[in-house]
N, C-alpha and C positions, 0 to 999 in steps of 0.2 A: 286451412279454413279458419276465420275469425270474424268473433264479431266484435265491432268498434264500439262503444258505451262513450258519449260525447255528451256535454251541455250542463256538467255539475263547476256548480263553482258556490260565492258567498254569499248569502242573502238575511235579510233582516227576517224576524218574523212575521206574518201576514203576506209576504214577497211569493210569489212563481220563478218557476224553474220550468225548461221542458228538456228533458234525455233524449237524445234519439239514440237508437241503435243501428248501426249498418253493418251490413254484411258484407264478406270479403271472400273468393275462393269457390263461393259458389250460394244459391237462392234459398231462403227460407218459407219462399211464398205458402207450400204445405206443411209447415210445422206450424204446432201451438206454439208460443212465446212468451219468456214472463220477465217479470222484472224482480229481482229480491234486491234486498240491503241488509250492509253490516253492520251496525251501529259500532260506536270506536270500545271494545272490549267486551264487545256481544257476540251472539252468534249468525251468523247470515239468517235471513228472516222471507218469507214472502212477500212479495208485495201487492202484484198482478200479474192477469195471463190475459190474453188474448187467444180466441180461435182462431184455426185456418183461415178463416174466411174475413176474419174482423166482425162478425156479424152478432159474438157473443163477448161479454169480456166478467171478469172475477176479480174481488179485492178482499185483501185484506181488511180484517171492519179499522183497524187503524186509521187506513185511509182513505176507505170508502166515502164517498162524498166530495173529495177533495182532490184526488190525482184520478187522472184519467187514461188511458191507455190504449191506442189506436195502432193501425200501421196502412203501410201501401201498397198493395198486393199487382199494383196494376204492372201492366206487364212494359217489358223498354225502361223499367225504374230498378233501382239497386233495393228493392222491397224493407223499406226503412221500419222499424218501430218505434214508435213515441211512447214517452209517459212525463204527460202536462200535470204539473206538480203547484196547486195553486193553495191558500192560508199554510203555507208552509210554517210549523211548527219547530221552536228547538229542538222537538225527539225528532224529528226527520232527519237529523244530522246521520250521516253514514256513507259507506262506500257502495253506491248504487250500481247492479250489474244485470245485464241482460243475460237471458238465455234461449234454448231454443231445444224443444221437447220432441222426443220421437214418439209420443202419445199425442193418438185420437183425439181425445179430452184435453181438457184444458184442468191441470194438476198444479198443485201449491207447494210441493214436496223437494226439496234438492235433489234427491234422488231418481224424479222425475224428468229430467234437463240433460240434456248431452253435451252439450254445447255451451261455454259461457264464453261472455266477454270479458275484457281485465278490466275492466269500473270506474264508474267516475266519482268523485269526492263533491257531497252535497255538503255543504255547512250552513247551520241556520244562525243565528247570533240571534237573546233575546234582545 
């Protein structure tokens, strides 16, 4: 079981990114979903979650405002998740990872996540 973290690469500041995450091995459609980052000699951090359903979603006040976090739940699709990553910031810089929660709710916590992908590398240049 894996999930694939794609779409980081290098961007100016003010620039977008979008992450997608896909899964591999088997469907995420009823799990909550979140995005964290590591910044380079920091700690893995929250980012955003998604509900089951897509119908709810959660951010960090970081980047509230600015990245966005959706997915595709419909059915015959590899149930992708997104996080559209827009005035991208130098603190944004880090190694962006998805995951996938065996809670109800939708949780901010590492501890809360079963499931990660191995990351993709955001760099922002001022």
């Amino acid at each position: 079981v894996q999930l694939q973290a794609s779409g980081g690469g290098l961007v100016q500041a003010g620039g977008s990114l979008r992450l997608s995450c896909t899964p591999s091995g088997r469907t995420f459609s009823r799990n909550v979903m979140g995005w964290f980052r590591q910044p380079p000699g920091k700690e893995r951090e929250f980012v955003a979650a998604i509900s089951r359903s897509g119908g709810s979603t959660y951010y960090a006040d970081s980047v509230k405002g600015r990245f966005t976090i959706s997915r595709d739940n419909a059915k015959n699709t590899v149930n992708t998740v997104y996080l559209q990553m827009n005035s991208l910031k130098p603190e944004d810089t880090a190694v962006h990872y998805c995951a996938a929660s065996g809670y109800t709710a939708m949780v901010d916590t590492l501890s809360g996540y079963d499931y990660w992908g191995q990351g993709t590398l955001v760099t922002v240049s001022s």
